[in-house]
C-alpha positions as CSV (number, residue, x, y, z in Angstrom):
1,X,125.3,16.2,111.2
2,X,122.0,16.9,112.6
3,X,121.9,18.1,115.8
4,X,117.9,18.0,116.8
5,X,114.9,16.6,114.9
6,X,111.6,18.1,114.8
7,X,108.2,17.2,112.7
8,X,106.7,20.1,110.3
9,X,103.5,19.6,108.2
10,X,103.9,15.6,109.4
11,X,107.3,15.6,107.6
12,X,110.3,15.1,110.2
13,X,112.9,17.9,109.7
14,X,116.4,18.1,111.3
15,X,118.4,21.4,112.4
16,X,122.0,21.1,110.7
17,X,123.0,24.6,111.4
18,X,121.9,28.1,112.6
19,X,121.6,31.6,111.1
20,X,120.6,34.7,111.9
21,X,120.2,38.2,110.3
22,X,123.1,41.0,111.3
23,X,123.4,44.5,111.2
24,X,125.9,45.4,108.7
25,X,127.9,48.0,109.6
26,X,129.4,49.0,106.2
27,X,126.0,49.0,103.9
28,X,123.4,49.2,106.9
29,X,121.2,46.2,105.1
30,X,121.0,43.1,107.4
31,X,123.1,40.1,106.4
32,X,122.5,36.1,106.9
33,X,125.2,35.1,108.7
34,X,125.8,31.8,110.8
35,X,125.5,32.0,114.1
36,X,129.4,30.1,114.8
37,X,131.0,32.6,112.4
38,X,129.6,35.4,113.9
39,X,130.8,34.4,117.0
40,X,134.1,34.2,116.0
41,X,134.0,37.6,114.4
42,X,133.1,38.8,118.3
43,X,135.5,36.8,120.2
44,X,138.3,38.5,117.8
45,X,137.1,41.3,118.4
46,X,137.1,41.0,122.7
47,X,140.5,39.6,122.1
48,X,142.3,40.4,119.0
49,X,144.6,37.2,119.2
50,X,144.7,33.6,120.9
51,X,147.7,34.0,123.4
52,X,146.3,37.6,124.5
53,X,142.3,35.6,125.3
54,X,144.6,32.7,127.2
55,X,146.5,35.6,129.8
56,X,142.8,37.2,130.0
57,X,141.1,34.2,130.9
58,X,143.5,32.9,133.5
59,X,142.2,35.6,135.2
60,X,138.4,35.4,137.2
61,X,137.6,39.2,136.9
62,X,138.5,39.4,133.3
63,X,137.3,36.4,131.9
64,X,133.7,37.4,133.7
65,X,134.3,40.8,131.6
66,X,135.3,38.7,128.5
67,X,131.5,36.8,128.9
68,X,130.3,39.9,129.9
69,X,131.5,41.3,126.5
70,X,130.2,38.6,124.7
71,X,126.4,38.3,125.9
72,X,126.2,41.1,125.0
73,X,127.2,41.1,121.0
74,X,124.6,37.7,121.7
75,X,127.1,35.1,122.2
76,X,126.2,32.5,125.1
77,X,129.3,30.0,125.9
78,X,126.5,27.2,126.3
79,X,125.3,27.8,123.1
80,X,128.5,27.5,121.7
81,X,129.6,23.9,122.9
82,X,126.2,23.0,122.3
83,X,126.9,24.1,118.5
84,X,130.2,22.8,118.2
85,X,130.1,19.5,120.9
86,X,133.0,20.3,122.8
87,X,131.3,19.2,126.0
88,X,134.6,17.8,127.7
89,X,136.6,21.1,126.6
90,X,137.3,24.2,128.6
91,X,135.1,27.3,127.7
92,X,138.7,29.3,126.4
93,X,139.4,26.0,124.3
94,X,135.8,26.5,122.5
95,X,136.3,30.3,122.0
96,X,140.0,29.8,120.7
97,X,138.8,26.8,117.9
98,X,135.6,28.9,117.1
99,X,137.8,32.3,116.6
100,X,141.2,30.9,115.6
101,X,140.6,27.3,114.6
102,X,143.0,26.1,117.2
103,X,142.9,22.0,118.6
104,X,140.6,22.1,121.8
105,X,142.2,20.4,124.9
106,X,140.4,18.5,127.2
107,X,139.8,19.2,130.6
108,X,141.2,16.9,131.9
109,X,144.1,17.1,129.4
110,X,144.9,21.1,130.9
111,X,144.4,19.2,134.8
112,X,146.8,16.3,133.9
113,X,149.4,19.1,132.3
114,X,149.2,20.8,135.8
115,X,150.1,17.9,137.8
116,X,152.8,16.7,135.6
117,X,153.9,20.5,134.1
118,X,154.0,22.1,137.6
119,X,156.1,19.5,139.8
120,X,158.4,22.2,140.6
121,X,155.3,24.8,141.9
122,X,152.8,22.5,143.7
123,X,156.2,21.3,145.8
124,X,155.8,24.7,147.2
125,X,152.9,23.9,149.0
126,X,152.8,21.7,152.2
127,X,151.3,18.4,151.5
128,X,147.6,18.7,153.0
129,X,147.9,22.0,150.5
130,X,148.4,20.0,147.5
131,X,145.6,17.9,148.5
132,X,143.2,20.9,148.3
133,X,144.7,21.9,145.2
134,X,144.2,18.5,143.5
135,X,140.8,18.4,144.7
136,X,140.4,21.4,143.0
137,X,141.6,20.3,139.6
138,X,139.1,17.1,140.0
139,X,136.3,20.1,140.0
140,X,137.8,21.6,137.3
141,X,137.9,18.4,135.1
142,X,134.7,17.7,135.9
143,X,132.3,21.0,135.5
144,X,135.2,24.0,134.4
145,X,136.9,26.5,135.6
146,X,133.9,28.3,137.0
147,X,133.8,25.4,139.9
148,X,137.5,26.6,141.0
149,X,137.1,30.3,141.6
150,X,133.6,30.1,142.8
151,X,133.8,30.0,147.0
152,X,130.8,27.4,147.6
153,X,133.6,24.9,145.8
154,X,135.1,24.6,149.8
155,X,131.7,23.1,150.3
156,X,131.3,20.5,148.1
157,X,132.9,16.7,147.5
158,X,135.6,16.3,147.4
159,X,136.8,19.3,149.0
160,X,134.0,19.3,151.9
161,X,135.8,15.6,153.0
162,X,138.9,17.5,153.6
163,X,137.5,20.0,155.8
164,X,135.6,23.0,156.2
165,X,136.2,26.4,154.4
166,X,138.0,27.9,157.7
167,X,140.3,24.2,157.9
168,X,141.0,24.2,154.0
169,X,142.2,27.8,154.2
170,X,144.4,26.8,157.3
171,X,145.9,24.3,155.1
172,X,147.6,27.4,153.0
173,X,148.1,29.5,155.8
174,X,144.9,31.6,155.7
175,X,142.1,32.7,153.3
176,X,144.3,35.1,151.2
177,X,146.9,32.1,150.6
178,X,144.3,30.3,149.5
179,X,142.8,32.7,147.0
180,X,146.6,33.4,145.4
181,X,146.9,29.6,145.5
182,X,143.7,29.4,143.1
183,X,144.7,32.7,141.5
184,X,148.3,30.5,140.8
185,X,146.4,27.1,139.7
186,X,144.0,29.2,137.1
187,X,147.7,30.2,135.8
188,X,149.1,27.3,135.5
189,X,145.7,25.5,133.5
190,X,146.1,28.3,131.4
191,X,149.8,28.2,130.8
192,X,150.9,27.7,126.9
């Protein structure tokens, strides 16, 4: 479908796809490719398989390598949802249908699967705990995973109702409960 519309020579043109020239390794010459297969050529190579991307990416320090690791073979994870509309999706779900073909999942689909999936887990935690953590899940749903693991998260709605930084990390007994508690919940959205 066409994705943007422009006017060339007063004849209106639309962009239906995207390609760009590639350094063959094998035969040295360049090679047209398309911009979404050559990212999934990349993210197999970051991550030779679907399940071992998932355990990467539940993890902050590795996923920033995995992004790392793809800006620089030229793949942007904006670009990518732009090209294949998975605006709704979480960034692993677009590299894991662009590399492997797999069915995206929502955000909010991976959020409700933590609060249904993980009964047994958030019981763990003390009540104004939970309240944190589902806080945190409305962030996820709403801008991705990024908003979780990033600190300034304790400072904005809803979180900033429930306290500040120093009271929400009370709630868990202390900033380094807090940090394995969002270490735990990127686990569990990342869970099979």
């Amino acid at each position: 479908t066409p994705r943007q519309r422009f006017v060339v020579s007063g004849h209106e043109v639309h962009l239906v796809g995207e390609l760009f020239y590639v350094h063959d390794q094998g035969s040295g010459a360049p090679r047209l490719v398309e911009y979404i297969d050559y990212a999934a050529e990349q993210v197999r190579r970051v991550a030779p398989d679907a399940e071992r991307l998932r355990l990467q990416w539940a993890q902050a320090p590795v996923r920033q390598e995995i992004e790392s690791a793809l800006a620089e073979r030229g793949i942007q994870l904006d670009e990518l949802v732009r090209l294949t509309g998975l605006e709704n999706v979480d960034a692993f779900d677009v590299l894991a249908h662009v590399a492997w073909r797999l069915a995206p999942e929502t955000r909010s689909d991976r959020a409700r699967r933590v609060r249904e999936g993980e009964v047994g887990e958030l019981a763990g935690y003390a009540e104004p705990a939970r309240e944190v953590l589902g806080a945190l899940l409305e962030r996820y749903t709403e801008f991705g995973i990024e908003d979780v693991t990033d600190p300034h998260v304790l400072q904005l709605p809803p979180l900033r109702g429930l306290g500040s930084p120093a009271d929400l990390a009370r709630r868990f007994g202390g900033p380094a409960a807090l940090h394995d508690a969002v270490d735990a919940l990127q686990t569990w959205l990342y869970s099979a």
